[in-house]
N, C-alpha and C positions, 0 to 999 in steps of 0.2 A: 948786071942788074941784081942777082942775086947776093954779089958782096956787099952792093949797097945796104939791103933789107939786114943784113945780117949785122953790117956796121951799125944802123938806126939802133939794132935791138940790143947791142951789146952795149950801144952807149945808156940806152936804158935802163939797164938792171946797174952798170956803173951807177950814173946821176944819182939812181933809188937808192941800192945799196949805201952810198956815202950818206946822203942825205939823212936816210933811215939812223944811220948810226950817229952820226952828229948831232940831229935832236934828243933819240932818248938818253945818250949818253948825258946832256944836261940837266936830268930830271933827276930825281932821287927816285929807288925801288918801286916806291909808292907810288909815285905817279908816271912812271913809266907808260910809254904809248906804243901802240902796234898798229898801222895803217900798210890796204892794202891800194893802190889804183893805178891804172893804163899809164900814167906820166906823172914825173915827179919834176921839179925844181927848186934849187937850191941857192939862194940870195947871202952869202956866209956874213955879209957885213952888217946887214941887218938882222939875222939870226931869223931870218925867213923858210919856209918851206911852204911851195906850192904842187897843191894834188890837183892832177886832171881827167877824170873820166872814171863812173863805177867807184868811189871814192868809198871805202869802208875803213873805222875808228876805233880803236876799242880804249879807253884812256877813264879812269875816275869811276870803275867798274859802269860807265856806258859804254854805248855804241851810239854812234853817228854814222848816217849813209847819206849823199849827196851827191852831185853831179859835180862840184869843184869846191876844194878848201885849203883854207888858207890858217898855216899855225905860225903865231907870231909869240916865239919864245920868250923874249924880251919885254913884250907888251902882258903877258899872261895871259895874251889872248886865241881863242879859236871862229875862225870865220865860214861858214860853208850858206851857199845857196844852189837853188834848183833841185826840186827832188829830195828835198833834208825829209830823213825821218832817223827822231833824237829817242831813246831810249833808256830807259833811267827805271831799273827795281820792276816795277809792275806798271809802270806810266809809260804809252809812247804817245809823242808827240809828231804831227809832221806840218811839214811848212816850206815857205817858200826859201825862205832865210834865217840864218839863226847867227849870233853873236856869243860865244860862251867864254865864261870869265874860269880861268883854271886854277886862280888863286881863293876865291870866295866861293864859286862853284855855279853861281847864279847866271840867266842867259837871257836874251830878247828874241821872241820868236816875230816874223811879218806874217803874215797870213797863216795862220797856227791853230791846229784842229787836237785836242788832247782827251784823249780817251781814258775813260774812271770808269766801270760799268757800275750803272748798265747809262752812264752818262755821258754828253760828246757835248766837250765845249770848244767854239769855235769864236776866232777873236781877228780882227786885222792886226793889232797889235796885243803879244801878250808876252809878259815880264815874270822870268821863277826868281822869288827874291829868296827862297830859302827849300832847305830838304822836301816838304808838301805845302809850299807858300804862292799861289800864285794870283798877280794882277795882269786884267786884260781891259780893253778898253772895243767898243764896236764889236761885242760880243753875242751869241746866239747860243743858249744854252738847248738843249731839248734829250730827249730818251730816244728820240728815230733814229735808226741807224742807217737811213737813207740819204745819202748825198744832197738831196733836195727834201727835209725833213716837211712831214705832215703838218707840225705843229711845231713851236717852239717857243721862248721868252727872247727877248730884243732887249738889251740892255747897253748905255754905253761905258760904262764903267762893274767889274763884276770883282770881287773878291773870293778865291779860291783857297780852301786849307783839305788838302786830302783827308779822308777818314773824319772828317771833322764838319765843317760845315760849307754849305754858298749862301753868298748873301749878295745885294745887291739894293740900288734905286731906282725908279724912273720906270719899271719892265712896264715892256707891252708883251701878251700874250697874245700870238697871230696863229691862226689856223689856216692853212693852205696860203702862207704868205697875205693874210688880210690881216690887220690888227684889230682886235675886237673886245681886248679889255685893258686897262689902264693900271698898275699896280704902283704907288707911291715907293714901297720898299717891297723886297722879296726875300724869306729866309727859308735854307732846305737844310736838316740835319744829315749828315751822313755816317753818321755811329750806326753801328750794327744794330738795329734795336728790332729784331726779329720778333713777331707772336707766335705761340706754340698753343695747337690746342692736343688735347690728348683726350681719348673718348675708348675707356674701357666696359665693351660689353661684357653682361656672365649671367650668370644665375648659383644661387645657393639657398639650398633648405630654408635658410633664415631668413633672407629679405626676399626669394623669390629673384624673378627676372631684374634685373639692375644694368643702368645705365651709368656709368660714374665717368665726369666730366673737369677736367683742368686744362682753366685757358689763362696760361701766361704772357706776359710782356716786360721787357728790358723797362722800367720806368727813365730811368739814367745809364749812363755809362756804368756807377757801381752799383743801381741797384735794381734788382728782377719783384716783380710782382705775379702772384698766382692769385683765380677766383677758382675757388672748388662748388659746382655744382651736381647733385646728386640726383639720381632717379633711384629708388628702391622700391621694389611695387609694393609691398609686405608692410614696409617701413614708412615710406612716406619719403620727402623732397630733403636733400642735407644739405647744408649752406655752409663753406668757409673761406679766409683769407691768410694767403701769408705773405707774407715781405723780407724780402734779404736783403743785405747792403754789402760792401763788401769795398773799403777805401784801403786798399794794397797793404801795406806794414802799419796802417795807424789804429782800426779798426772794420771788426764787421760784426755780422750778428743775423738773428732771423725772429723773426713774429710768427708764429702759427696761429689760429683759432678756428674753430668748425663746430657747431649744433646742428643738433636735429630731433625730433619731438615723434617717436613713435607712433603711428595710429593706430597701429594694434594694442599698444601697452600703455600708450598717453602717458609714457615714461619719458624727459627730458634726458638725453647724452648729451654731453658737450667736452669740449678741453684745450686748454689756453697755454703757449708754452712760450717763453721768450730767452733766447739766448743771443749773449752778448760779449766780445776780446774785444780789449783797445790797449793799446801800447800809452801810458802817459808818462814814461821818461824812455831814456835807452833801457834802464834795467828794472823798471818799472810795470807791470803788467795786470791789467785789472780784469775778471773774469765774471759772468752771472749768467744765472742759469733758474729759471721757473718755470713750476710746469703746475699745472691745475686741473683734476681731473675725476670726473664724478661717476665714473665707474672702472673696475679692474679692469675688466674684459673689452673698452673703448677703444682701440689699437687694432683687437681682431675683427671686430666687428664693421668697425667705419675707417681706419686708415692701417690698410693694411701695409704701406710701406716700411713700417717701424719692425727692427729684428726681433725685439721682445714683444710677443703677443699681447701678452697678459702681465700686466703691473700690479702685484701685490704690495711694491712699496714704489713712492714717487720720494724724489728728493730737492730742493730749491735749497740757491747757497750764493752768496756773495764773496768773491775774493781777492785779494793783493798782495800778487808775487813780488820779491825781491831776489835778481838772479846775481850771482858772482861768478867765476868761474870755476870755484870752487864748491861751494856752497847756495842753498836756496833757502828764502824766509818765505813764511806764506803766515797772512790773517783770513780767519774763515767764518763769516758767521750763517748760518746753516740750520735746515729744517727736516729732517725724516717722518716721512708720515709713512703710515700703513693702512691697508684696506680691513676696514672693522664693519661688520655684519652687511653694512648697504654704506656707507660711505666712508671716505678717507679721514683718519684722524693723525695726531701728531705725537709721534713717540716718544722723539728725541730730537734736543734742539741744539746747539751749541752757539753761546754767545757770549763771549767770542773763542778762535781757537785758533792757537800760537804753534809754526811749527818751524822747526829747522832739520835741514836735511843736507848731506855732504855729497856729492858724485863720487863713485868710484875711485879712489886712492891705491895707487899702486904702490905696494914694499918695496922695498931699496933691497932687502934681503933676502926674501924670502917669493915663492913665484905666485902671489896670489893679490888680490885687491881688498880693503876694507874701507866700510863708510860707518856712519854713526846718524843717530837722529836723534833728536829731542821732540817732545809731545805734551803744551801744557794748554788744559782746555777746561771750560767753565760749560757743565754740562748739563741739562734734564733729560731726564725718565719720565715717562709716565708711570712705569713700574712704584720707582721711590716719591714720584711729586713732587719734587726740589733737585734743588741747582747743588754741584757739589763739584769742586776743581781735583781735576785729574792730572796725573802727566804720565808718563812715560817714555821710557831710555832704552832704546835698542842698539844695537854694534853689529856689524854683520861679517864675514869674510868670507869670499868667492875666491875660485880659481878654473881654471878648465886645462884638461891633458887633453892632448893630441892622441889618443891611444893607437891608432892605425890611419891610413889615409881613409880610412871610411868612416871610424868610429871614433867621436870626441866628446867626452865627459866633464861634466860642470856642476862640481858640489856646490852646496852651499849649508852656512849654518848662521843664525839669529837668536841671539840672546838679549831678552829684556826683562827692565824694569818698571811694572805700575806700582803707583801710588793715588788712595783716592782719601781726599777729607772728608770722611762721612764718618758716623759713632764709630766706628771699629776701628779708623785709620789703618785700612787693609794694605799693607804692601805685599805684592806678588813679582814671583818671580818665572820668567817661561822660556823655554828655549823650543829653537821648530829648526827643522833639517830638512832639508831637499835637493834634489839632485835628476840629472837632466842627461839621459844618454841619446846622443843624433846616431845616428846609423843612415849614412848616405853610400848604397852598393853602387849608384850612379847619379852623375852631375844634376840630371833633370828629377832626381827620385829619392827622396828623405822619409826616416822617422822620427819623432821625438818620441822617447819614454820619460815618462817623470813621477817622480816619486815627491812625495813630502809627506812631516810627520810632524807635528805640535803639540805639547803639552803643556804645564805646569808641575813646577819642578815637585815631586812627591805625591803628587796627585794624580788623578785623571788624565787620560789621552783629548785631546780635542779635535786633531787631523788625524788622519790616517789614510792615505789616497794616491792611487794612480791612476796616470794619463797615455791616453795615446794622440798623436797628430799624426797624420801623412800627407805627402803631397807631393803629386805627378807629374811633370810639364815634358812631356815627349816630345813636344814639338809647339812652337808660338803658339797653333790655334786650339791647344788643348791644355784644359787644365783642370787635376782631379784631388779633390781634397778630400780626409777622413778624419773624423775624432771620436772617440771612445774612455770609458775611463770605468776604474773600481773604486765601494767607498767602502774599506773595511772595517770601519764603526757600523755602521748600518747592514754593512753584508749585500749591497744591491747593486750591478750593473749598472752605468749610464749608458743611457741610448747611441746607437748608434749611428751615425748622421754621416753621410755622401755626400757631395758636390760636383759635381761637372760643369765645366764650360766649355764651347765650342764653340771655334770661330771658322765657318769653312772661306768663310767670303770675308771684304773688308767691312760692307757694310750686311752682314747678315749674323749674327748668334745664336746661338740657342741654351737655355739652363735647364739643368737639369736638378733637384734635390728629394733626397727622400732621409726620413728618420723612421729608423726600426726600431722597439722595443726589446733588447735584451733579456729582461726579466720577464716579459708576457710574450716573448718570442710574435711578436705582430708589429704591422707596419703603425705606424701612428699619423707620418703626412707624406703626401708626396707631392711633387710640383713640378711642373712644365712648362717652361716660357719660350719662344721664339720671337726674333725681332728682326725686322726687314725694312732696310734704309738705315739714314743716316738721319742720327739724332739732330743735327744742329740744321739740315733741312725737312725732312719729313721719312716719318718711317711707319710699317704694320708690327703690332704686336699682339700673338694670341697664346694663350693661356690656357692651363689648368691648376686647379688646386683643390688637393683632398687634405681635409685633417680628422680625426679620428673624435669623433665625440664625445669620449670620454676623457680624452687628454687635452682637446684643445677646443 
């Protein structure tokens, strides 16, 4: 008895073995198959193989599990019923029976239940005609996750596109298996279109206890919509909207605007900003950029998201790149305002202004890179009150030594020429020099020093200046940054400014910033933020912020 059992099982691993090897060996790399189950046979004339029992697949980066299947090499086909559950990316499906095409990829499920969350569609027959394409027919759509669903739509025909939409005709909506409403057609998006609202509490000297409120929404696939609502107890209610779009390589852009009308000062704030890239050839790139804004201080005061507090000058400018690989052309026509006693005015306009400009050029001879540019532009002042066309010719050469494996140096120097058509026909001439030492003692830990110096030539100094950068990353969830600098025209310290981030958790961080005064040896701001959760579901973020009165 026992040689028997032993014979059974060695003919078994035989049968499998050959069989195994005689299919994938048909296949190319790509579509090679791996099955595992209790019995195998092998039909060699019809390029048959049959699985029986515990039937597991792995082929076309699925899985298939069944109670019996049938691969018909020859036909391009795959057969499995009883107990089929089909597995594809993030979809499974299970069913009675299934028919899978291994040349097109497409399959027919019979009694086929397919899971999208938080959605389960179930269909007597349903057909995948493409990668997230599917048709069903005697189908019951619902969100219960109960075998015998609470509620659901009834439909006999349904049209399926994963991430994208259902649609349908005819649904009845039943509750506990009663029909109770009749719907002609039925459409359900399934784009990600998530709302977000965000509600930061505070208080500050100026507006007092505040409530400041942003409730967004995906409008479309490319584009998110914000309403900004304000509580300022001081201040009174602040209203704004912004919109972004955002159509992959061809265009994107954003709208901003926000008022609010003081009740302490029955002072009107407001500020309008629009920025706009769109691609209109391959090498073709158009740019714009406006911003409107009726006070300096409008940033610190009402959106505090912007890095630059306080706007002493705003700038709006339209333009049209032309790229090469070589070379870049740019038209610019352009507005500089500056903040004058209580509102913004207009200093300097340029209309229009011509530029070319070369990338980096490496010598053949020599170990270093040079570029060149041209500068020719129709300009006003307010200073002079007329237009007067300018140019300018700059040359430059860079190079960088390797001086240690820690320490690598990168001069540079810049020589140009202006010329402006005004009474005098001023032609100047200026050279500026600077130079950049990194000092890296470790992989995760860098400085930059940098120097620069600019003149005109037998004249006056104009630059005079050094910098500091640092920056620490000890480990993924830490990162410390430092900047510093001297200006020895003036004789005076720049502030000194920290940064930390910390991430102890995935979704948890914290920031940290402060700015020191140098020259009045006091702190000027300092800032605290923590945030808990996950931005793109829901998270807490709480907050402090000091800035020093006299600076900010």
């Amino acid at each position: 008895m026992l040689r028997y059992y032993q014979g059974i099982i060695i003919s078994f691993f035989l049968i499998f073995f050959v069989t195994f090897e005689v299919i994938t060996s048909s296949y190319s790399e790509e579509k090679k198959m791996n099955f595992w189950a209790h019995h195998g046979e092998y039909q060699g004339q019809e390029n048959r193989l049959s699985l029986l029992g515990n039937v597991r697949m792995l082929f076309d980066n699925n899985k298939l599990e069944a109670d019996e299947v049938i691969i018909e090499e020859r036909k391009k086909k795959i057969s499995a019923q009883g107990n089929v559950v089909f597995m594809e990316k993030e979809k499974k499906i299970t069913a009675e029976s299934i028919n899978y095409n291994t040349e097109n990829k497409t399959a027919d499920f019979v009694q086929g239940r397919l899971t999208f969350a938080p959605w389960y569609l179930s269909a007597k027959k349903m057909e995948k005609t493409g990668e997230k394409k599917f048709i069903s027919s005697g189908s019951v759509l619902t969100t219960c996750e109960l075998s015998s669903p609470h509620y659901f739509f009834k439909a006999r025909k349904l049209d399926l596109i994963l991430e994208d939409s259902i649609s349908t005709r005819d649904v009845l909506l039943c509750i506990r298996g009663i029909p109770l409403f009749y719907l002609p057609f039925y459409y359900q998006s399934l784009k990600k279109r998530k709302m977000s609202i965000e509600i930061y509490p505070g208080y500050g000297e100026r507006e007092g206890f505040y409530l400041r409120n942003k409730i967004g929404y995906p409008v479309s696939k490319n584009t998110y919509g914000k309403i900004y609502l304000d509580y300022l107890k001081k201040k009174g209610w602040g209203t704004g909207v912004e919109y972004n779009y955002n159509f992959a390589d061809r265009s994107r852009g954003s709208f901003f605007g926000y008022r609010i009308k003081e009740k302490d000062t029955s002072l009107e704030r407001w500020n309008m900003r629009y920025a706009h890239w769109s691609q209109l050839t391959q090498k073709l790139i158009l740019t714009s950029n406006l911003n409107l804004l009726n006070h300096y201080n409008f940033s610190n005061f009402y959106f505090r998201e912007d890095w630059q507090r306080r706007n002493s000058e705003v700038n709006s400018y339209l333009a049209f790149s032309y790229s090469e690989k070589d070379y870049t052309m740019r038209m610019i026509v352009q507005d500089n305002s500056r903040w004058y006693v209580d509102h913004f005015r207009s200093e300097e306009v340029y209309a229009p202004r011509f530029i070319l400009f070369t990338q980096p050029i490496k010598s053949t001879r020599l170990p270093l890179f040079y570029n060149f540019s041209f500068d020719l532009s129709n300009r006003y002042t307010r200073e002079k009150d007329y237009y007067q066309v300018e140019t300018e010719d700059r040359f430059g050469l860079t190079s960088r030594f390797d001086l240690s494996k820690v320490l690598v140096l990168t001069p540079q120097i810049v020589l140009s020429v202006t010329n402006k058509t005004d009474p005098r026909n001023l032609i100047r001439k200026y050279y500026q020099t600077g130079t950049n030492l990194r000092y890296r003692p470790l992989y995760l830990l860098s400085f930059d020093f940098g120097y620069s110096y600019a003149a005109e030539f037998g004249k006056s100094v104009g630059t005079n200046h050094v910098s500091l950068f640092g920056q620490w990353q000890p480990t993924r969830q830490i990162d410390w940054r430092t900047t510093s600098g001297y200006d020895f025209l003036t004789k005076k310290k720049e502030n000194f400014v920290n940064q930390l981030t910390y991430y102890p958790r995935k979704n948890m961080s914290t920031y940290l910033s402060n700015t020191y005064s140098l020259e009045e040896q006091k702190n000027l701001s300092w800032q605290i933020e923590s945030t808990l959760g996950e931005l793109q579901k829901g998270y807490l973020s709480l907050g402090f912020t000091y800035y020093h009165p006299d600076e900010y």
